[in-house]
N, CA, C and O atoms as a GROMACS GRO file, in nm:
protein
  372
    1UNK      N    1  -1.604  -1.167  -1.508
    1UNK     CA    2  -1.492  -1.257  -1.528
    1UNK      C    3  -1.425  -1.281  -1.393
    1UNK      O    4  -1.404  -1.184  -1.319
    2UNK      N    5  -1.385  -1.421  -1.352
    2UNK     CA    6  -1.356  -1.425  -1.228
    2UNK      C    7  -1.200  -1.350  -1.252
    2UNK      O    8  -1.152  -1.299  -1.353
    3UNK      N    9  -1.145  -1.366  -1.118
    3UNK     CA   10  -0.980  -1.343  -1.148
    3UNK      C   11  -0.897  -1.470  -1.210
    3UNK      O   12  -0.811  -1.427  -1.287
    4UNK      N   13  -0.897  -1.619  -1.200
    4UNK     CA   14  -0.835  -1.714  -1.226
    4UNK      C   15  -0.874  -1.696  -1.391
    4UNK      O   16  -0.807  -1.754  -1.476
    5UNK      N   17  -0.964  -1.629  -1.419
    5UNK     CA   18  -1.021  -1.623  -1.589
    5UNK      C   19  -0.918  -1.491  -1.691
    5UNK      O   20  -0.858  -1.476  -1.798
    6UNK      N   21  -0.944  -1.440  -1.601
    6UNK     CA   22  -0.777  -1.300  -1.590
    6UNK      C   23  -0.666  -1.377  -1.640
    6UNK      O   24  -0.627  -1.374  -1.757
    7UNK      N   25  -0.618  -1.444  -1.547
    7UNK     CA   26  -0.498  -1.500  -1.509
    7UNK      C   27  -0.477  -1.572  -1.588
    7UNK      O   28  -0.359  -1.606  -1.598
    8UNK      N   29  -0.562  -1.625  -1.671
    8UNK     CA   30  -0.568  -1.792  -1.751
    8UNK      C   31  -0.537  -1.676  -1.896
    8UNK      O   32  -0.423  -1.686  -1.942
    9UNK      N   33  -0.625  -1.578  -1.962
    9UNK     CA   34  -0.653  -1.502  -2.015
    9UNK      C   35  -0.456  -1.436  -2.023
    9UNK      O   36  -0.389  -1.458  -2.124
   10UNK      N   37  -0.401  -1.363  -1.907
   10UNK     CA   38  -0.287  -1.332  -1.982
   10UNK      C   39  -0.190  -1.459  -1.945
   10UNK      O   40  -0.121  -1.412  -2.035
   11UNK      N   41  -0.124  -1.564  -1.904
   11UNK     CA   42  -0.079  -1.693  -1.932
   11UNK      C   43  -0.104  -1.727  -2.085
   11UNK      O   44  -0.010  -1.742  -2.163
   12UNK      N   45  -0.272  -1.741  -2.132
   12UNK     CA   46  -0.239  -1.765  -2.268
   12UNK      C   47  -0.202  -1.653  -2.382
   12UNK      O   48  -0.184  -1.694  -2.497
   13UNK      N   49  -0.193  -1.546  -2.359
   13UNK     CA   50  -0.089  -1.463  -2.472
   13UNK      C   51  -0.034  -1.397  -2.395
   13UNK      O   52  -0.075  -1.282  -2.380
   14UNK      N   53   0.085  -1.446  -2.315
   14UNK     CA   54   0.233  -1.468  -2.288
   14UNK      C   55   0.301  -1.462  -2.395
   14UNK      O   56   0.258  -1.554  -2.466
   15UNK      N   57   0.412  -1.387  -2.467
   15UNK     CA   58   0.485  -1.377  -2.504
   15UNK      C   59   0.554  -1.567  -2.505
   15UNK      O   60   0.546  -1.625  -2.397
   16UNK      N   61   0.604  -1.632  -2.603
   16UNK     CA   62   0.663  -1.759  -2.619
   16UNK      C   63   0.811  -1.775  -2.604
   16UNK      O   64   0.892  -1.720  -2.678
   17UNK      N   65   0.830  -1.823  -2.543
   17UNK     CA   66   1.074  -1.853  -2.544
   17UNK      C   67   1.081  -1.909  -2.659
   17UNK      O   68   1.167  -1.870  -2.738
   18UNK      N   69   0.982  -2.025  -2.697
   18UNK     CA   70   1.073  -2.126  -2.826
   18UNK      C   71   0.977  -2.176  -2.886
   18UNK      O   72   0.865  -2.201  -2.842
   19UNK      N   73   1.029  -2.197  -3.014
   19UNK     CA   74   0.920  -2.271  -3.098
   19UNK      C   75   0.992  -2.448  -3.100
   19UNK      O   76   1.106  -2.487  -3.075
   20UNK      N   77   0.901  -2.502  -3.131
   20UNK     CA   78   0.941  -2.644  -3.155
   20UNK      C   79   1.056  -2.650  -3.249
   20UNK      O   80   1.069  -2.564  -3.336
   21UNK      N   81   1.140  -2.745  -3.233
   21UNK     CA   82   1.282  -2.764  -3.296
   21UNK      C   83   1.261  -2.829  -3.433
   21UNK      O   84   1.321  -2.822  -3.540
   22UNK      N   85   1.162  -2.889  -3.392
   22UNK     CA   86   1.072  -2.996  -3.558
   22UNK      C   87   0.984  -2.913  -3.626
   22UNK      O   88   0.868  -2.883  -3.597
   23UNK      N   89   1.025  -2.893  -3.683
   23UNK     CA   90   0.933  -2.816  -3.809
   23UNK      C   91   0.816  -2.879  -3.840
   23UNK      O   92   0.725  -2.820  -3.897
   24UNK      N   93   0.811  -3.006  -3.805
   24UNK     CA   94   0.681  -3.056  -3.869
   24UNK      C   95   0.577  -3.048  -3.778
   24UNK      O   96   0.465  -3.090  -3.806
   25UNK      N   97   0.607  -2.986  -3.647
   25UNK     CA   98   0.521  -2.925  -3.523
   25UNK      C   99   0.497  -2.805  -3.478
   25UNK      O  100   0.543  -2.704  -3.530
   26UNK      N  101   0.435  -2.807  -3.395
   26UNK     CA  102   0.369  -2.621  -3.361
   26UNK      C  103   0.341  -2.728  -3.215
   26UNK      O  104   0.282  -2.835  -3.207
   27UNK      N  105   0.421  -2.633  -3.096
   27UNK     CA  106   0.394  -2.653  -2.997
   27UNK      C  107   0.320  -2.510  -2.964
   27UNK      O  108   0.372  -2.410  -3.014
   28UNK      N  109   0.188  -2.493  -2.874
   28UNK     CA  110   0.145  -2.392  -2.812
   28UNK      C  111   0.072  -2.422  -2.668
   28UNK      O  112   0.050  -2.531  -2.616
   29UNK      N  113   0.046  -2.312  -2.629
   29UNK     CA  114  -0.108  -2.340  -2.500
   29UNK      C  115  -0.186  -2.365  -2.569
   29UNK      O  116  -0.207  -2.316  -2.680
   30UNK      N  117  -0.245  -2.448  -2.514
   30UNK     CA  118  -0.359  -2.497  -2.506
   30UNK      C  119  -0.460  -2.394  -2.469
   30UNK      O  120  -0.459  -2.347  -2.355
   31UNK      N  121  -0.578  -2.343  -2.588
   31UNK     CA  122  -0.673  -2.277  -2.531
   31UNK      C  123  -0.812  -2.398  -2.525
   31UNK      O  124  -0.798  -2.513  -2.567
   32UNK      N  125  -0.929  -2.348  -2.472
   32UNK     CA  126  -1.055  -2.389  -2.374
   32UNK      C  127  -1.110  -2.443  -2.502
   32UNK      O  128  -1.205  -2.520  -2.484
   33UNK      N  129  -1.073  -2.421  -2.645
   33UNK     CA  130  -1.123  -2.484  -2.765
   33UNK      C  131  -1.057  -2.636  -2.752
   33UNK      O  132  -1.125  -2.726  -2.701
   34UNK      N  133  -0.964  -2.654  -2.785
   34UNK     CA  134  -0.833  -2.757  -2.779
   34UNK      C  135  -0.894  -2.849  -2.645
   34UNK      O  136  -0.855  -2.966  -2.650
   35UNK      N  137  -0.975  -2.819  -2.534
   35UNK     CA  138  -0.985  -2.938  -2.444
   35UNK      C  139  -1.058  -3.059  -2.514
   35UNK      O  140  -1.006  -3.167  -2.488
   36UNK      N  141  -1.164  -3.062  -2.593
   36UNK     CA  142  -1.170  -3.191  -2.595
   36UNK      C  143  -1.103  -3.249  -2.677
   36UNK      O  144  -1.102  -3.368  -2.646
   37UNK      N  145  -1.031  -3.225  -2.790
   37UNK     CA  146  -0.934  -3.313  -2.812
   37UNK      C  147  -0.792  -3.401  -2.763
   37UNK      O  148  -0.724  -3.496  -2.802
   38UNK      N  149  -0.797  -3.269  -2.612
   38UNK     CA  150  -0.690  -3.294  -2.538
   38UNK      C  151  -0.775  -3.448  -2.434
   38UNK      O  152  -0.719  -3.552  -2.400
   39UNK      N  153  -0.872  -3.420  -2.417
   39UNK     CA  154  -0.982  -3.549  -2.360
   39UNK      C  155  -0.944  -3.669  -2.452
   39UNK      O  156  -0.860  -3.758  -2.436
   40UNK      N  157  -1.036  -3.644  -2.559
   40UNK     CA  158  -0.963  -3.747  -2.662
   40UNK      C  159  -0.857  -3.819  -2.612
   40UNK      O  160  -0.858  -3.923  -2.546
   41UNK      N  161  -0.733  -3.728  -2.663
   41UNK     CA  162  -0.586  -3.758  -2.665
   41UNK      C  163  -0.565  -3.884  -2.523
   41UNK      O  164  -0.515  -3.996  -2.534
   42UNK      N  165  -0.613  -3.829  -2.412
   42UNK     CA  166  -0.562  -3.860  -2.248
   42UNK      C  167  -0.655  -4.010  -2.294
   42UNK      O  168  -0.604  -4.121  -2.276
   43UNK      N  169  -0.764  -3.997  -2.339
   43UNK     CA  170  -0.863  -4.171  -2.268
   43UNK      C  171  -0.802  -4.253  -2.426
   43UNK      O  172  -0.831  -4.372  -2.442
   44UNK      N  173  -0.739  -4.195  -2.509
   44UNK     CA  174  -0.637  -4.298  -2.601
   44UNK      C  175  -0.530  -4.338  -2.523
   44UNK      O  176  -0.523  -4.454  -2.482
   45UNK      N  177  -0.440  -4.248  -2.497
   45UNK     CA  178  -0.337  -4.298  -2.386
   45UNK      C  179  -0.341  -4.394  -2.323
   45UNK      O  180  -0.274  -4.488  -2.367
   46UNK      N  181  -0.420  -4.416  -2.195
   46UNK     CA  182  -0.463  -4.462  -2.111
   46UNK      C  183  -0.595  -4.591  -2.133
   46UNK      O  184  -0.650  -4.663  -2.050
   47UNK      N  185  -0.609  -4.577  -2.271
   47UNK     CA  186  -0.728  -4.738  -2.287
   47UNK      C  187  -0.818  -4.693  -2.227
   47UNK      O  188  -0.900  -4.784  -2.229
   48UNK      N  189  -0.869  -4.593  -2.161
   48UNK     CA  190  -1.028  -4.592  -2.083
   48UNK      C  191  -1.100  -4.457  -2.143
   48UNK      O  192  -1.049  -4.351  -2.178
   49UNK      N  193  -1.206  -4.490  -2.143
   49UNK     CA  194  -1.260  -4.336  -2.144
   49UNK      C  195  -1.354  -4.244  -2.032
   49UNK      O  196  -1.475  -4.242  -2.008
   50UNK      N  197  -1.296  -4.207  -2.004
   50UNK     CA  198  -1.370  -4.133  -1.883
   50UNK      C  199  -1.448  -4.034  -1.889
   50UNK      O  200  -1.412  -3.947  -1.968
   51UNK      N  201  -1.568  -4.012  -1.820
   51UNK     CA  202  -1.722  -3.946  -1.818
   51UNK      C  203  -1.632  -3.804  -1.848
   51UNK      O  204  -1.524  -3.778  -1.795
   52UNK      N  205  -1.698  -3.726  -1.939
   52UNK     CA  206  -1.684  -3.593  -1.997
   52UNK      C  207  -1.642  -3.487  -1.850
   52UNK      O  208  -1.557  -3.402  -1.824
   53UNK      N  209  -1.773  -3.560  -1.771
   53UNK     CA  210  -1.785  -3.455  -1.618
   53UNK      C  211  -1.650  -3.413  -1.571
   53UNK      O  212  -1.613  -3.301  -1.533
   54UNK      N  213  -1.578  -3.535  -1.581
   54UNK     CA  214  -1.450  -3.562  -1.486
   54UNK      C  215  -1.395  -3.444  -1.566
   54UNK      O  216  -1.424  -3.330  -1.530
   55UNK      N  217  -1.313  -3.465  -1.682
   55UNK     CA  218  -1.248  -3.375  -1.791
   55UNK      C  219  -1.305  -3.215  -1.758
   55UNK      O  220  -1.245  -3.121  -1.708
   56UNK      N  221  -1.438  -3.225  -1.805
   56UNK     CA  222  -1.476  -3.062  -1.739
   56UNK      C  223  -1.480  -3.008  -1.635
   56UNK      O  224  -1.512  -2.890  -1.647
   57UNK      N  225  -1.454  -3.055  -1.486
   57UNK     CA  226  -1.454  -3.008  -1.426
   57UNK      C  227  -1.289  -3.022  -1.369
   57UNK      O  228  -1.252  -2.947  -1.279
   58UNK      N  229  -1.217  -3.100  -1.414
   58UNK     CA  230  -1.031  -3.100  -1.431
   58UNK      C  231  -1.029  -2.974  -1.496
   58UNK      O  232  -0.985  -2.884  -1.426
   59UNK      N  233  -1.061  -2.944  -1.602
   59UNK     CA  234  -1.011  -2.846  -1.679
   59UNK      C  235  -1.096  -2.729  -1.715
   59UNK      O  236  -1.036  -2.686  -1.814
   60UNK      N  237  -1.192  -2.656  -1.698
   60UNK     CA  238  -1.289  -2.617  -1.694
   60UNK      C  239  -1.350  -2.528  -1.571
   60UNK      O  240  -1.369  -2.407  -1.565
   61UNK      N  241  -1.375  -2.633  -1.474
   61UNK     CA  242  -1.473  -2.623  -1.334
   61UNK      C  243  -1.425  -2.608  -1.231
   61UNK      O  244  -1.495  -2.568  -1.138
   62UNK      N  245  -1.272  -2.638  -1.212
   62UNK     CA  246  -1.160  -2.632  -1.092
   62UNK      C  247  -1.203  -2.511  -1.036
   62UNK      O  248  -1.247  -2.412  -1.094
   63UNK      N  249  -1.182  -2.533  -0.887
   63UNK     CA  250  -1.187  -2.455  -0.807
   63UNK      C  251  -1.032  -2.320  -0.846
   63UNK      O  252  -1.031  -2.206  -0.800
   64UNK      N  253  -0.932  -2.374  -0.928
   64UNK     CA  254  -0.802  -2.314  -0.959
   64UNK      C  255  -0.838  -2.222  -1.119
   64UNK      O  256  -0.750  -2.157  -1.175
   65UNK      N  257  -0.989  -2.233  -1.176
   65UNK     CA  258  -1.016  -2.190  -1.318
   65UNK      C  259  -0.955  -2.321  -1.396
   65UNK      O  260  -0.928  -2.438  -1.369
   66UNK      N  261  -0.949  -2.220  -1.523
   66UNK     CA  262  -0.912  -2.297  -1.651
   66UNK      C  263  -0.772  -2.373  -1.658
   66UNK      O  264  -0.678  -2.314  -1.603
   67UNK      N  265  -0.741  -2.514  -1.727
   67UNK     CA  266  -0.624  -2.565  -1.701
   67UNK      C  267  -0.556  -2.507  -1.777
   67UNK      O  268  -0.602  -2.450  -1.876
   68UNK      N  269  -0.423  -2.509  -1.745
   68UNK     CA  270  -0.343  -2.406  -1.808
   68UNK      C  271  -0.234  -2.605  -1.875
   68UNK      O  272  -0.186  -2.692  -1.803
   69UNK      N  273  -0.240  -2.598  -2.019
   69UNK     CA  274  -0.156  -2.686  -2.067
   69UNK      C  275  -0.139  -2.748  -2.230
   69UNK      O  276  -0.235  -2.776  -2.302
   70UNK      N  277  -0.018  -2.760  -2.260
   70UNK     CA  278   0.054  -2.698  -2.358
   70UNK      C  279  -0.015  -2.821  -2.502
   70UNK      O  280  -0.076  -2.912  -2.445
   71UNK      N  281  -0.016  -2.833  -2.596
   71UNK     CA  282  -0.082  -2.900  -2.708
   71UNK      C  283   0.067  -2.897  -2.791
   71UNK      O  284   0.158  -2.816  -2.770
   72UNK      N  285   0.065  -3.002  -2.887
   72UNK     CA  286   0.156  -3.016  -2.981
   72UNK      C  287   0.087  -3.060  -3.130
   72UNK      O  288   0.032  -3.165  -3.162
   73UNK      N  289   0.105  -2.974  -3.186
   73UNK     CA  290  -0.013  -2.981  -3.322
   73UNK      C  291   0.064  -3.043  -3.466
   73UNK      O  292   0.114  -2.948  -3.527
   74UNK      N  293   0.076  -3.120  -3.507
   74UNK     CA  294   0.108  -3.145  -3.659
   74UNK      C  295   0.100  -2.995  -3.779
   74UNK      O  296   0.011  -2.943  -3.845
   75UNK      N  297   0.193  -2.978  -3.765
   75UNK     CA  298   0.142  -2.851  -3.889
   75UNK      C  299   0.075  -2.854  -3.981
   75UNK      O  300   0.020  -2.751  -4.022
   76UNK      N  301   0.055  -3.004  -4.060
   76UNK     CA  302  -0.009  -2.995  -4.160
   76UNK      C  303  -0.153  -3.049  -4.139
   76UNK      O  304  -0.246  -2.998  -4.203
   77UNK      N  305  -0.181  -3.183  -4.023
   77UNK     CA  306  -0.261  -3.209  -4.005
   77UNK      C  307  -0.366  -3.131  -3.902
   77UNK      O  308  -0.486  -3.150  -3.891
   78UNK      N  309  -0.274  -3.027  -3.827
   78UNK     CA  310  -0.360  -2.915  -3.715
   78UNK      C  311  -0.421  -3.018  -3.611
   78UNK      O  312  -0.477  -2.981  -3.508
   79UNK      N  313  -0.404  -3.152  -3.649
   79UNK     CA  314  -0.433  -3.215  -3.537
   79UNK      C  315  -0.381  -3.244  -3.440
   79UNK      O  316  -0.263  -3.260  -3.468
   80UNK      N  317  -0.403  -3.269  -3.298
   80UNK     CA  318  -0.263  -3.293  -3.150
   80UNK      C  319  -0.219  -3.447  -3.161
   80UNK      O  320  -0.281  -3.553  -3.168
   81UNK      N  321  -0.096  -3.413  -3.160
   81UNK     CA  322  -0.004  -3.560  -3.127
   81UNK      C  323   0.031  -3.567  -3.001
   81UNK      O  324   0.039  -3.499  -2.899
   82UNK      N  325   0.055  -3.706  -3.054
   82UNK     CA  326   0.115  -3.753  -2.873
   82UNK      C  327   0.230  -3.718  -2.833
   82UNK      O  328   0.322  -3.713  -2.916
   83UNK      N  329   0.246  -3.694  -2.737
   83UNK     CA  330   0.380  -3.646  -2.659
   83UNK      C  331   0.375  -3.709  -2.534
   83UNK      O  332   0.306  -3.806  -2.503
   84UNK      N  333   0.473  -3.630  -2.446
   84UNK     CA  334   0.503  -3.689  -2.293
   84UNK      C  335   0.360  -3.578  -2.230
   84UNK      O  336   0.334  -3.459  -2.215
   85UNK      N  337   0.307  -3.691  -2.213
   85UNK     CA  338   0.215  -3.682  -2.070
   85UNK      C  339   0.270  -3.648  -1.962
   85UNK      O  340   0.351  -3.739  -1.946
   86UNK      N  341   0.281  -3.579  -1.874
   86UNK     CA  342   0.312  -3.511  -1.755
   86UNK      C  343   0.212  -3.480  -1.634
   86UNK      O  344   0.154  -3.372  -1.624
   87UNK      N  345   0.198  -3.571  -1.558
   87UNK     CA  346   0.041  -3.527  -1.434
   87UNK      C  347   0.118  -3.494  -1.318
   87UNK      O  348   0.194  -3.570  -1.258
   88UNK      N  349   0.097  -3.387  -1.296
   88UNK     CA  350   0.138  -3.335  -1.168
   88UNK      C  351   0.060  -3.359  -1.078
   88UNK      O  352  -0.002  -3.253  -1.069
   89UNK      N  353   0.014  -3.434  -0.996
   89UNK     CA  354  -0.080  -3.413  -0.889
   89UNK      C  355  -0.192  -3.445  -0.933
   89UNK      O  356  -0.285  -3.401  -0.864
   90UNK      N  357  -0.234  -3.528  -1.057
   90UNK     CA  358  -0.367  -3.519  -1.140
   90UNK      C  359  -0.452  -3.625  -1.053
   90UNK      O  360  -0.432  -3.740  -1.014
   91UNK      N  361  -0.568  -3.521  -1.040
   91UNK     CA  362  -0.682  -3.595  -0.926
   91UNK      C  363  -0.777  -3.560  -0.999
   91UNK      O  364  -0.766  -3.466  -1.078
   92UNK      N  365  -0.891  -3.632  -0.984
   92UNK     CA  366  -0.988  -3.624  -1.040
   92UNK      C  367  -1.092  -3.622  -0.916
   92UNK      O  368  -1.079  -3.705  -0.826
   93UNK      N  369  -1.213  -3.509  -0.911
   93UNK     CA  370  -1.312  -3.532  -0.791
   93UNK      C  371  -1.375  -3.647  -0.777
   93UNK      O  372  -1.452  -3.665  -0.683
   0.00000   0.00000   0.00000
């Protein structure tokens, strides 16, 4: 296991500050299951769909490990909704 796999590993069971204020949501991390729907989610956003490669190696393949980022789930549907998009610095190789 590298160390960034460590690191990613305790980040995602971190202890939580808050649960969503809407009951009809479940905000959490995002684990390495949850990326392609989070793929999904981003090339709806945005009208394009972009080669899988890009996505796996953003989130996945980084020289930084696994992306560390948060999902907002419908409680009843368990499926991710849209929210505020936030790109910090988002580059793609």
């Amino acid at each position: 296991m590298r160390a960034s796999d460590a690191s990613f590993e305790q980040w995602l069971h971190a202890p939580m500050d808050e649960a969503s204020p809407d009951p009809r949501f479940e905000v959490r991390r995002a684990r390495p299951e949850d990326f392609e729907a989070i793929f999904d989610l981003v090339d709806d956003v945005f009208d394009m769909k972009r080669p899988r490669a890009q996505y796996d190696w953003l989130y996945r393949r980084n020289p930084y490990g696994l992306a560390r980022c948060w999902i907002t789930l419908g409680k009843e549907t368990r499926k991710p909704v849209l929210d505020i998009i936030i790109l910090d610095d988002f580059a793609l190789p």
